[in-house]
C-alpha positions in Angstrom: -48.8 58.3 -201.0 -46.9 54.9 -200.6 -43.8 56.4 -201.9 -44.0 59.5 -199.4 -44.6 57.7 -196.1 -42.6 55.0 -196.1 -39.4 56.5 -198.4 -40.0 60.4 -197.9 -41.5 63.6 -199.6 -38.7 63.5 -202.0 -39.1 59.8 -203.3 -43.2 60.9 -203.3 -42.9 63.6 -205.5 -40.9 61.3 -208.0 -43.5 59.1 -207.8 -45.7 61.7 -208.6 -44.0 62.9 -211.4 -43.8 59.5 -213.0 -47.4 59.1 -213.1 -48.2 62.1 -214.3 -45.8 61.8 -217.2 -47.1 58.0 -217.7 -50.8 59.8 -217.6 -50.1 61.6 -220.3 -48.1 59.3 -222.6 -51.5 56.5 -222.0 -54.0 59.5 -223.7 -51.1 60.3 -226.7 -50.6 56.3 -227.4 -54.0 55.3 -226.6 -55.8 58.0 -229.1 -52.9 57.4 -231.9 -53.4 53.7 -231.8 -57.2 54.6 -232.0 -56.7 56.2 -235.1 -54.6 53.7 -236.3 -57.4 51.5 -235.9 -59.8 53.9 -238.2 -57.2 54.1 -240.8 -56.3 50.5 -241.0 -60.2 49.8 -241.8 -60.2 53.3 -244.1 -56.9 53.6 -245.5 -58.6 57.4 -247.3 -58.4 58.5 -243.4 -54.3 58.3 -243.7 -53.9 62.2 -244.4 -55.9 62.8 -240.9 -54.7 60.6 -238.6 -53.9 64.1 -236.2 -57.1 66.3 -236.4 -58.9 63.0 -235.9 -56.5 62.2 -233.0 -57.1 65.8 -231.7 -60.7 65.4 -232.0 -61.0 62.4 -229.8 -59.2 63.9 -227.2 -60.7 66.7 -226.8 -64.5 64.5 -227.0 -63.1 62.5 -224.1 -62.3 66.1 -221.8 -65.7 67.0 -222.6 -66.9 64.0 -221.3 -64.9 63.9 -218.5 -65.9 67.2 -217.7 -69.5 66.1 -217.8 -68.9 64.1 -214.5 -67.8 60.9 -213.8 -71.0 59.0 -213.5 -72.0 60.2 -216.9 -69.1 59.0 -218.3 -69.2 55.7 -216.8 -72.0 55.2 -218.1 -71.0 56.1 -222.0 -67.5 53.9 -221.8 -69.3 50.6 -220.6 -71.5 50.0 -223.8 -68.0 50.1 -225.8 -65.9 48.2 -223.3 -68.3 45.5 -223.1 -68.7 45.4 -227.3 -65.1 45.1 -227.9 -64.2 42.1 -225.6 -67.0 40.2 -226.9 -66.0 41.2 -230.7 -62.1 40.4 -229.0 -63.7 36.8 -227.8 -65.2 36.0 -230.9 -61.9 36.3 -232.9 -59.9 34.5 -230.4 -62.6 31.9 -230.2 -62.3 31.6 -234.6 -58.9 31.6 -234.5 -58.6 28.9 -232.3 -61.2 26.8 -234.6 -59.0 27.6 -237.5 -56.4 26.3 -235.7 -58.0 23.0 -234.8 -59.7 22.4 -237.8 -56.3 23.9 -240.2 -58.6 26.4 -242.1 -57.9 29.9 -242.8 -54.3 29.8 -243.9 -54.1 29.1 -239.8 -51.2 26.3 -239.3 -50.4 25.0 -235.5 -47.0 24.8 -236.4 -46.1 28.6 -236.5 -46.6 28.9 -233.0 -44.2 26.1 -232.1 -41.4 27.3 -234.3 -41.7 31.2 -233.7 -41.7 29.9 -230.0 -38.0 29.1 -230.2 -36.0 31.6 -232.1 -32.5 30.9 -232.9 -30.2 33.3 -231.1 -32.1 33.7 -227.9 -30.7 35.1 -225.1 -31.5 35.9 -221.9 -31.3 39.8 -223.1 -33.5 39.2 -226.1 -35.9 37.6 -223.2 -35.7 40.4 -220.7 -36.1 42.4 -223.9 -39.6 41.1 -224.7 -40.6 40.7 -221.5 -40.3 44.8 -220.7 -42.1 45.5 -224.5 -44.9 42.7 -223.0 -44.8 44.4 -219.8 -46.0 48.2 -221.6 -49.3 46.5 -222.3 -49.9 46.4 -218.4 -49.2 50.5 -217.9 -53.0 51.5 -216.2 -53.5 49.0 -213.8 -52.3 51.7 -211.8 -55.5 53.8 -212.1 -57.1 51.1 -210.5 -55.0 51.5 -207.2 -55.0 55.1 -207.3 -58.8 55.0 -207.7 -59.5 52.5 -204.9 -61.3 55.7 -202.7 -63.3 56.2 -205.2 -64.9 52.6 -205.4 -67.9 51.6 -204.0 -68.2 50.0 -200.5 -66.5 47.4 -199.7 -63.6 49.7 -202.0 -60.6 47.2 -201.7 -62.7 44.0 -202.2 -64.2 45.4 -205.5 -61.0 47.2 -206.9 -59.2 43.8 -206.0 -62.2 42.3 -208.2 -61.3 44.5 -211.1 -57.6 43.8 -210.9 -58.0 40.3 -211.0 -60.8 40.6 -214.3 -58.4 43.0 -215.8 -55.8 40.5 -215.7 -57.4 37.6 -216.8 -58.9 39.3 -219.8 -55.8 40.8 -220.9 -54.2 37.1 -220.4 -57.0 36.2 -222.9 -57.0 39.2 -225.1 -53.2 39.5 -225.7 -52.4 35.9 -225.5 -55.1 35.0 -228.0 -53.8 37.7 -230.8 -50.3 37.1 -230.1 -50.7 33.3 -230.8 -53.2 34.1 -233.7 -51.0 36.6 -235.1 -47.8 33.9 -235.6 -50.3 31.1 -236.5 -51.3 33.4 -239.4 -48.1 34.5 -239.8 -48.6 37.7 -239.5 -45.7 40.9 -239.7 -46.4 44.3 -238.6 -47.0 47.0 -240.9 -42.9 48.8 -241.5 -45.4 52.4 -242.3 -47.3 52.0 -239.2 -50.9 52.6 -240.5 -52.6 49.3 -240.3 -52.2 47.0 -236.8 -51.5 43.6 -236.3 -55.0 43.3 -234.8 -56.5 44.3 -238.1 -54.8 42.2 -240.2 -55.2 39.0 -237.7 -59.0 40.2 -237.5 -59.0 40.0 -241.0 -57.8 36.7 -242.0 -60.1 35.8 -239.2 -63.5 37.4 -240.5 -62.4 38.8 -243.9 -63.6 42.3 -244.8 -67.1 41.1 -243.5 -69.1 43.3 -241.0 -67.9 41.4 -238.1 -63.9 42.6 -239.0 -65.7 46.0 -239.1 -67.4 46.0 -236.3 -64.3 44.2 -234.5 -62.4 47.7 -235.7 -64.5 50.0 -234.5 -64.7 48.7 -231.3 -61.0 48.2 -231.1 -60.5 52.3 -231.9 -63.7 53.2 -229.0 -61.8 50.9 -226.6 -58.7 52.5 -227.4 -60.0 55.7 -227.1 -61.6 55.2 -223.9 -58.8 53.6 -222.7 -57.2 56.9 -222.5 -59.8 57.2 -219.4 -58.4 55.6 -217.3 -55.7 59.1 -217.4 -59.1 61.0 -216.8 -59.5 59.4 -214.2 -56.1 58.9 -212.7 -54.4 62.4 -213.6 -57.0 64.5 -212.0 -57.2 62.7 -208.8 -53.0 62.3 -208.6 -52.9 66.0 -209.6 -55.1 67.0 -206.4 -53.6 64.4 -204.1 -50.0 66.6 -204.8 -51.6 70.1 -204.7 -52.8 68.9 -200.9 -49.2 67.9 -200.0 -49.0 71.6 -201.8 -46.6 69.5 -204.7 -48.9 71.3 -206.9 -50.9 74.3 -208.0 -53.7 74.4 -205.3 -56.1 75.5 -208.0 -56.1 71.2 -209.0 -57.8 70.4 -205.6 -61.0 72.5 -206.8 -64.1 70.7 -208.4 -66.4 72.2 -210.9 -70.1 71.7 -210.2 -70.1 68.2 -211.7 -67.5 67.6 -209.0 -64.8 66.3 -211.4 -61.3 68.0 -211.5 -61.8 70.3 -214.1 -58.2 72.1 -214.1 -56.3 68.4 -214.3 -58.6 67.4 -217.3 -57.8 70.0 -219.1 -54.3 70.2 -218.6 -54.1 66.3 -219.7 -56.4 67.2 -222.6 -53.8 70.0 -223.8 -50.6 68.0 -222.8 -51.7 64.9 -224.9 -52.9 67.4 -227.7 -49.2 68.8 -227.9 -47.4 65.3 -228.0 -49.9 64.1 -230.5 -48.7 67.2 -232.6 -45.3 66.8 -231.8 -45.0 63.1 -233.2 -47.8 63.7 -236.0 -50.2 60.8 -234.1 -47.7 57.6 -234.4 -48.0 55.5 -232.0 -44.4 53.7 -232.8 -43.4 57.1 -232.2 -44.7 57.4 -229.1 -44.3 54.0 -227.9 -40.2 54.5 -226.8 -41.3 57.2 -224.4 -44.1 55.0 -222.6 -44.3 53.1 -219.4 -40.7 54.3 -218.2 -42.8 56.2 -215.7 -45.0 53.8 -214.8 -42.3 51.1 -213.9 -40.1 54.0 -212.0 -43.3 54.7 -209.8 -43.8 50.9 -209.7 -40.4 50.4 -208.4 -40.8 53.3 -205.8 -43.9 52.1 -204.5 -42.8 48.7 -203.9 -39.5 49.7 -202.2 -42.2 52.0 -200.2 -43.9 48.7 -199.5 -41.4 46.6 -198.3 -40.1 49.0 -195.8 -43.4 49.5 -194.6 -43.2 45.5 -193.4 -39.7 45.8 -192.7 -40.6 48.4 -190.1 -44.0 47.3 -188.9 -42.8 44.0 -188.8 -46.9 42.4 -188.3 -48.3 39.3 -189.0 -47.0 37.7 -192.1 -44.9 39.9 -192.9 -42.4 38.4 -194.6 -44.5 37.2 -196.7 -45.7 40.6 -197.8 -41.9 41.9 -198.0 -41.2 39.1 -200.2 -43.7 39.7 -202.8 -43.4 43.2 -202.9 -39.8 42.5 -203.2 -39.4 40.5 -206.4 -42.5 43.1 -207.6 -39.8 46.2 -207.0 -36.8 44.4 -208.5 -38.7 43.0 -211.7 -40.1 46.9 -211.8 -36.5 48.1 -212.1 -35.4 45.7 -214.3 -38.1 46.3 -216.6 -37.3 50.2 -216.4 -33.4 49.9 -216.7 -34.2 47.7 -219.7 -36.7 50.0 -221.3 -34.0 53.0 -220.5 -31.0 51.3 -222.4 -32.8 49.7 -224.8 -35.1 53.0 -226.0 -32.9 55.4 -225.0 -32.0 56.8 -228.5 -35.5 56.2 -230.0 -37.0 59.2 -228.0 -36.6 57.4 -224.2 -34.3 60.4 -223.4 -37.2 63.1 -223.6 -38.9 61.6 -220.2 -35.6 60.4 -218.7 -34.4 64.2 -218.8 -37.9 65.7 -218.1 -38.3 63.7 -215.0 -35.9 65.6 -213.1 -36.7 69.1 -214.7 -40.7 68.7 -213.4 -39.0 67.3 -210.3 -37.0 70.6 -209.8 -40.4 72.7 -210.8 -42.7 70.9 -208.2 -40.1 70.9 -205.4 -40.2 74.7 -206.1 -43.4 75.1 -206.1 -43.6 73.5 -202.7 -40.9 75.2 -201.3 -42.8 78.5 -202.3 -46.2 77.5 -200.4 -44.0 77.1 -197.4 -42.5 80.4 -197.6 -45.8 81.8 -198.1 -47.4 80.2 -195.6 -44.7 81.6 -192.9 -45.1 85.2 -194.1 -48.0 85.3 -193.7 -48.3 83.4 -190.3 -49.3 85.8 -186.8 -49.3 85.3 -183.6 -53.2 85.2 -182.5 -52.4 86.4 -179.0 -51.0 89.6 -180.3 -52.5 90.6 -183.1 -54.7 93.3 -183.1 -57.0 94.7 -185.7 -56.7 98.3 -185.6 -59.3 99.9 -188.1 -58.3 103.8 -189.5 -59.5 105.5 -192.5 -58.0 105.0 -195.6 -56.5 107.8 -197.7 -58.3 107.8 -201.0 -57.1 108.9 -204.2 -59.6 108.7 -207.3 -57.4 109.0 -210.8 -59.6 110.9 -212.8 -59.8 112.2 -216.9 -62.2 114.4 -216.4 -65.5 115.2 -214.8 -68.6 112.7 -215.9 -71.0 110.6 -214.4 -68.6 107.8 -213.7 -66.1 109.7 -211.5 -69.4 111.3 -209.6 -70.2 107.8 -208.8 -67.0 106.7 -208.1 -66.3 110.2 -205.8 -69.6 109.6 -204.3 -68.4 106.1 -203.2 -64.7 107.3 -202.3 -66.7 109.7 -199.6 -69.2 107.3 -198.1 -65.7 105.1 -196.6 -63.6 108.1 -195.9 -63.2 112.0 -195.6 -59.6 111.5 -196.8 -60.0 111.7 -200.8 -58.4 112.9 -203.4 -58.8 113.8 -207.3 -55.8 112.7 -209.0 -55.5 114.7 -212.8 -52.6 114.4 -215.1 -52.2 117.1 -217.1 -49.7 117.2 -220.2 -50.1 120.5 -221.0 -50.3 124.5 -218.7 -53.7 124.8 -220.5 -55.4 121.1 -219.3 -54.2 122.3 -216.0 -56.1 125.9 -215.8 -58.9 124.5 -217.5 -59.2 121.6 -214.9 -58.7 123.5 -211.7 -61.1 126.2 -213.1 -64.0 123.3 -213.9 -63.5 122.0 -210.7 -63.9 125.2 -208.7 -66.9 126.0 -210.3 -68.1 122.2 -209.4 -66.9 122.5 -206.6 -68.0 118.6 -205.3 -65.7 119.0 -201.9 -62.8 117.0 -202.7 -59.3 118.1 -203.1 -58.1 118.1 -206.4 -54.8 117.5 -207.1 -53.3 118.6 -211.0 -50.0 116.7 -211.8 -48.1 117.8 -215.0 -46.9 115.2 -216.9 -44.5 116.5 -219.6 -43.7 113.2 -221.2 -47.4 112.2 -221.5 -46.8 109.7 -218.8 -49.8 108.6 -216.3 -48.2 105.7 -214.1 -45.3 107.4 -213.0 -46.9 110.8 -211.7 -49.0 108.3 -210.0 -47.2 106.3 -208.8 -44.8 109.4 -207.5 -47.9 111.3 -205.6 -48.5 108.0 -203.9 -44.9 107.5 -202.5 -45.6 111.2 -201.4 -49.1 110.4 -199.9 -47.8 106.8 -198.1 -44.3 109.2 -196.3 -47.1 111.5 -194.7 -49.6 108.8 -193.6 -49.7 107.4 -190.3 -48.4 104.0 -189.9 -51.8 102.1 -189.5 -53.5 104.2 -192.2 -54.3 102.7 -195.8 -54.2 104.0 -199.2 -56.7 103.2 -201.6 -56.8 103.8 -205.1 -60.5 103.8 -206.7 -60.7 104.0 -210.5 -64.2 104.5 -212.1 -64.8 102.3 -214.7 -67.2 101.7 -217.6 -68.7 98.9 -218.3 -69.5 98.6 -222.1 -72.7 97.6 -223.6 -71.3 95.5 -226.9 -67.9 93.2 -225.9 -65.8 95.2 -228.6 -66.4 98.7 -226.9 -64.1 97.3 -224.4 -61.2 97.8 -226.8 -62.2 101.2 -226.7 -62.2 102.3 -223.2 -60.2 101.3 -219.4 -56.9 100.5 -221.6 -55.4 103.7 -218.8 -57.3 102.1 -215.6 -56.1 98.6 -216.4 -52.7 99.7 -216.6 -52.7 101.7 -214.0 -54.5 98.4 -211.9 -52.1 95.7 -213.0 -48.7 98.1 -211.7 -49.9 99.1 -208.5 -50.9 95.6 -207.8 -47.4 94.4 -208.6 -45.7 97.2 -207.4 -47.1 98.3 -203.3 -49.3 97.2 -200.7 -52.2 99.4 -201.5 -55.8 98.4 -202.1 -56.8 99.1 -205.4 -60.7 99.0 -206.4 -62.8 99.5 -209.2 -66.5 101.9 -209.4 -68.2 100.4 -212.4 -70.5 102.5 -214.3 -73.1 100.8 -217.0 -72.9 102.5 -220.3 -76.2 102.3 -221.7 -75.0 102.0 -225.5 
């Protein structure tokens, strides 16, 4: 919304797309890195590190879909658990550091502090892989409506507790993990977190229970897309960027369609890359920091144009806050290009193209379909009504019984393949004789939609200009949900080309089969 007042639709939209694609990449690394929890604790779980992945995914739609105060209410028990099992490592690290127990020594820190070869690219280098652990504070400023009153003051509360924990959290294990001197795993199946936790607790219950809060956290970390991509999704479908069906709710009021279109996107990368989260990583937080960068430009030609109270103040900040943004992305773009950053830096522009599309079809739409009020009239006539029929049974009583009750003007329509269908239809219906016109078409090539579809072109050059044509087709309704294989195969047909094909209203007669 930032990017599309104050820089344009265009600039919006790209904004929109970025998140979205961010969105998705949280759920895929937050549930891999999950699982890389579970199978750094149970190395036997190695083999199903993607149906587990798949499963927590698809237990976090379910919640979601639940409604949000339900899952609120599920994901604070684990958040709470894991930053006090976090706290209680970074709080025994730190004694092994003072007191020099547990292999911890001081002196790591100090020397991996200063690496030889540093430059300033290495820095910037680190700093934009640092900066990918800060990806979903977003969620927080696109969920600021949905705070409680006063919104801003809380959701700046949450910011500021968000960033001092992770200060604690990411600081402590980074420091612990050199003073232990600690390397990552080159296969990717146990974390550094594990392995500090370890040498921290051993394999007691408290590195344990320090794991399985560490893959709950994870996994509901993937939330904060839950949260986020339904509500972005709906916010674009009202600027009609989107599929309008994404601004419904279900009767739990959460955004069912953009919950389950996360759940299915996340499900497909996490198949795509098998569940690894270094996989995964090269494609994250590019658009995060691209939507950063756009809504900080956004901001600071918002001052630059309002030009209030303290606004250069305000420019300034949001200044540096754009230009560190876009040097984090061009970083992450050069440097993780090859390792998979190419898949979101071409699918940007592709969704880009799709959405801006999709708008410019609402639009056309909409004018199409726009009338003058002041001159248009309803003018009411009856319709011309043609009843497609196989042969004579209770359904096509019912549905010629119908037919009547809206309009004299019907029709029996029967296809005939062969001269004797045709005689022994007529002669049938004269002896019924219900007082409806039959019509007998003789389809040589055992055709139905054409002679159709060929009696209607007749029927619509005869009418008068503000008469309708319906089509009524009876129907049976099965009693067992396989006996629909067996019947309406001709009526469904016949339903789904008319509707593509002319401006006629086509309607169904059901009729309740019994057995």
């Amino acid at each position: 919304m930032v990017s599309k007042e104050n820089l344009g639709m265009m600039w919006g939209r790209l904004t929109g797309v970025s998140l979205m694609i961010d969105y998705t990449l949280t759920v895929a690394v937050s549930i891999s890195a999950g699982v890389q929890a579970i199978t750094s604790a149970f190395p036997v779980t190695v083999p199903y590190i993607v149906p587990i992945a798949l499963l927590l995914v698809w237990c976090m739609v379910w919640l979601n879909l639940r409604g949000t105060s339900e899952s609120g209410t599920v994901f604070a028990i684990p958040t709470y658990f894991f930053i006090i099992c976090v706290l209680a490592l970074v709080g025994k690290g730190c004694y092994d550091l003072i007191t020099g127990s547990g292999h911890a020594h001081a002196e790591s820190i100090v020397t991996a502090g200063v690496p030889a070869g540093l430059t300033w690219f290495v820095l910037l280098k680190a700093f934009s892989s640092g900066c990918s652990a800060v990806t979903g504070v977003e969620a927080i400023s696109d969920a600021v409506p949905h705070f409680k009153t006063p919104s801003v003051k809380n959701a700046k509360r949450t910011l500021s507790s968000l960033g001092l924990l992770l200060a604690v959290i990411f600081g402590g294990v980074t420091m612990l993990s050199l003073a232990y001197g600690i390397s990552p795993d080159p296969k990717g199946h146990t974390s550094v977190l594990s392995m500090v936790t370890e040498h921290a607790f051993g394999r007691s219950i408290l590195y344990y229970a320090t794991q399985i809060a560490t893959m709950m956290i994870l996994t509901l970390a993937a939330n904060t897309s839950f949260n986020g991509f339904p509500i972005l999704a709906s916010i674009m479908a009202q600027d009609k960027n989107f599929p309008r069906m994404f601004t419904y709710r279900g009767d739990r009021l959460s955004y069912n369609y953009g919950i389950i279109t996360l759940g299915v996107l996340a499900s497909v990368l996490l198949l795509v890359f098998k569940g690894r989260t270094d996989a995964l990583i090269p494609l994250y937080a590019i658009g995060v920091f691209l939507s950063f960068t756009l809504a900080q430009s956004g901001l600071v030609r918002k001052w630059l144009k309002e030009r209030m109270q303290g606004w250069q103040r305000k420019a300034f900040i949001n200044g540096l806050g754009a230009l560190v943004s876009l040097a984090v992305l061009a970083i992450f773009c050069f440097t993780k290009f090859i390792e998979g950053a190419w898949i979101v830096i071409v699918l940007t522009p592709v969704i880009l193209v799709v959405i801006t599309k999709i708008n410019r079809h609402y639009d056309a739409v909409a004018c199409e379909l726009r009338i003058n009020l002041d001159e248009t009239k309803i003018t009411p006539s009856q319709p011309i009504i043609i009843v497609p029929i196989a042969g004579i049974h209770k359904a096509v009583v019912s549905s010629l019984n119908y037919a009547k009750s809206l309009s004299p003007n019907v029709i029996a329509f029967f296809i005939a393949f062969t001269d004797e269908d045709a005689d022994k239809m007529e002669e049938k219906w004269k002896k019924w004789n219900p007082g409806v016109r039959l019509v007998v078409f003789k389809s040589r090539y055992r055709t139905i939609i054409r002679p159709l579809n060929e009696f209607i072109e007749r029927i619509e050059s005869h009418a008068a200009n503000n008469q309708s044509i319906m089509v009524l087709l009876p129907q049976f309704i099965t009693h067992k949900w396989w006996h629909r294989l067996l019947h309406n195969q001709s009526a469904n047909r016949i339903r789904h080309k008319l509707q593509a094909d002319k401006d006629i209203v086509v309607a169904t007669v059901p009729y309740h089969l019994s057995r």
